[in-house]
C-alpha positions as CSV (number, residue, x, y, z in Angstrom):
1,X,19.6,26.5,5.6
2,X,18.3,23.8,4.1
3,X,16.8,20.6,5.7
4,X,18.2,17.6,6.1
5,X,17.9,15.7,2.8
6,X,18.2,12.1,1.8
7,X,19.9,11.3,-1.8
8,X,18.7,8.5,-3.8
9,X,21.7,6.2,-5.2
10,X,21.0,7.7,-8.8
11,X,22.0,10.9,-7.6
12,X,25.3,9.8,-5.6
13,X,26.2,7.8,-8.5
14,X,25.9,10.4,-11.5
15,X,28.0,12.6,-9.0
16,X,30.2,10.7,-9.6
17,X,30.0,9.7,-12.5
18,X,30.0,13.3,-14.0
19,X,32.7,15.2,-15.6
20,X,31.1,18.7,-14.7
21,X,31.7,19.5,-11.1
22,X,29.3,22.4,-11.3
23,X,26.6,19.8,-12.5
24,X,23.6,19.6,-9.8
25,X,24.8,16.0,-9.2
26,X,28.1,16.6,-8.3
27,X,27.3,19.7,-6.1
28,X,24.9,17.0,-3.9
29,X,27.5,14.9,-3.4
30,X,30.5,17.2,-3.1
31,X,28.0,18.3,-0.5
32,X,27.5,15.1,1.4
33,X,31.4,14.7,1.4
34,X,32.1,17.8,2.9
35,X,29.0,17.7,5.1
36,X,27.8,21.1,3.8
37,X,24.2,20.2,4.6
38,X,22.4,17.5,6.8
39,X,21.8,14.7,4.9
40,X,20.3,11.0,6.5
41,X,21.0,7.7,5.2
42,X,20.1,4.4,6.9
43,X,22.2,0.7,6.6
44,X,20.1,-0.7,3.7
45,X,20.7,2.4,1.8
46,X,23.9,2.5,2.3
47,X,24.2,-0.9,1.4
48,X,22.8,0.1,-1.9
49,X,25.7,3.1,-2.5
50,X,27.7,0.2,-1.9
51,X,26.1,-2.6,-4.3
52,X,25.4,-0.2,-6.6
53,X,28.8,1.8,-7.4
54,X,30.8,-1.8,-7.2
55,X,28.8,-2.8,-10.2
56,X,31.2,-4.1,-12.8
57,X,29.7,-1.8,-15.6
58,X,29.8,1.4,-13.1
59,X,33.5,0.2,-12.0
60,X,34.6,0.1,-15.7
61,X,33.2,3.7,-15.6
62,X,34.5,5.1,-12.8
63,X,37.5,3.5,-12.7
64,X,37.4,3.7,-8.2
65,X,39.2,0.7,-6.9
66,X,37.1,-1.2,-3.9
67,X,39.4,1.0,-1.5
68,X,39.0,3.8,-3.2
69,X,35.1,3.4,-3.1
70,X,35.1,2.3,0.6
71,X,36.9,5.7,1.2
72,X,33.9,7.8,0.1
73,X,31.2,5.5,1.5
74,X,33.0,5.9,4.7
75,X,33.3,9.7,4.6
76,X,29.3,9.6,3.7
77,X,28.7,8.0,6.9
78,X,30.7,10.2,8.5
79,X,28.5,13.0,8.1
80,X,25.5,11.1,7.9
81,X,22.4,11.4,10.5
82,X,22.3,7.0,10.6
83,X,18.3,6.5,11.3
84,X,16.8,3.2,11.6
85,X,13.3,4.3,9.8
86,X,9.8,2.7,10.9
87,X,7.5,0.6,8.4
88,X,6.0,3.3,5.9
89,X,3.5,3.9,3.4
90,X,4.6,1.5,-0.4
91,X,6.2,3.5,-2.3
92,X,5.7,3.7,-6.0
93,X,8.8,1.3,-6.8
94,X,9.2,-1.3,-4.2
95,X,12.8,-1.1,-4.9
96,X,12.2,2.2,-3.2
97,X,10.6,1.3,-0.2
98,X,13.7,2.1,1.9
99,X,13.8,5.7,0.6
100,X,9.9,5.7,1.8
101,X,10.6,4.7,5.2
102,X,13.4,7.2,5.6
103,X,10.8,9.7,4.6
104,X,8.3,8.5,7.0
105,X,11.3,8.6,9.9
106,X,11.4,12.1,10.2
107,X,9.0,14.6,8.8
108,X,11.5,17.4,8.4
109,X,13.6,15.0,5.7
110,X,13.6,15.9,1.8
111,X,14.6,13.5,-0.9
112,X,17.0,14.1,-3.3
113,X,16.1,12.1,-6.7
114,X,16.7,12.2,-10.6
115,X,13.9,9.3,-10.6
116,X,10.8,11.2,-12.4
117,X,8.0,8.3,-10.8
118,X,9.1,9.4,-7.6
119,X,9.5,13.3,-7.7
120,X,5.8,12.8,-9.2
121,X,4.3,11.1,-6.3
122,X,1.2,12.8,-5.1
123,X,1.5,11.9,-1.2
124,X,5.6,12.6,-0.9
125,X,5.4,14.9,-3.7
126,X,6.3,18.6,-1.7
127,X,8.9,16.6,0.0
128,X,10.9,15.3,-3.6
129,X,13.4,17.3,-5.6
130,X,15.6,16.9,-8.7
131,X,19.0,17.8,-7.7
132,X,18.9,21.5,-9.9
133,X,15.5,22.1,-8.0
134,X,17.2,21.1,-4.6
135,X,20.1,24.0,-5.2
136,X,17.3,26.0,-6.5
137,X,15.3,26.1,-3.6
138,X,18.0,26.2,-0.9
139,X,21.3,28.1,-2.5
140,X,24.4,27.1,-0.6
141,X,25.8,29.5,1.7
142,X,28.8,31.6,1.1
143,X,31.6,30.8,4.0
């Protein structure tokens, strides 16, 4: 089984974005929608699903009316572990540094992420996969 995993907003966003549905991206967040691992988000990242996906250019792409959007953010957090994560070490983006905390909230948590700086951080480093490495490493399970 694998442990609970955080996914960055690149990854929820070329999810959907994708036209493969057997592309690593998709599978995460086909995942998180059907709650077919433990994933944790908090309310600023959340916020940025939100901020992020309404972006004109990405709406143009998309093509997800606001509803539409608020329907999937809504079925993310209804599978969701919701943490309120502690102060943690700078991550090497600050526009990161809420990904960082959710890290430092539990030590059992993965992160899910397409971003290269981050998956070559030396301190979270074990803790980071790309999305193909993710399935990789923990295959889903047959039901």
């Amino acid at each position: 089984m694998s442990p609970p995993v955080i996914v960055d907003t690149n990854v929820v966003v070329a999810g959907l974005l994708t036209a493969s549905a057997e592309s690593p991206v998709a599978r995460v967040l086909d995942g998180m929608l059907a709650a077919a691992f433990p994933f944790a988000i908090s309310a600023s990242l959340l916020a940025e699903y939100r901020e992020v996906l309404k972006r004109p250019s990405l709406r143009k792409a998309h093509r997800l009316t606001a509803a539409e959007l608020d329907v999937i953010l809504v079925g993310l957090v209804e599978h969701a572990i919701v943490l309120a994560p502690p102060p943690a070490p700078r991550a090497p983006d600050p526009g990161d540094q809420h990904l960082w905390e959710l890290l430092a909230a539990r030590a059992d948590l993965v992160l899910i992420t397409g971003d290269k700086r981050l998956q070559k951080d030396r301190a979270m480093g074990p803790r980071i996969f790309s999305p193909a490495a993710f399935f990789t490493r923990w295959p889903p399970v047959e039901r």
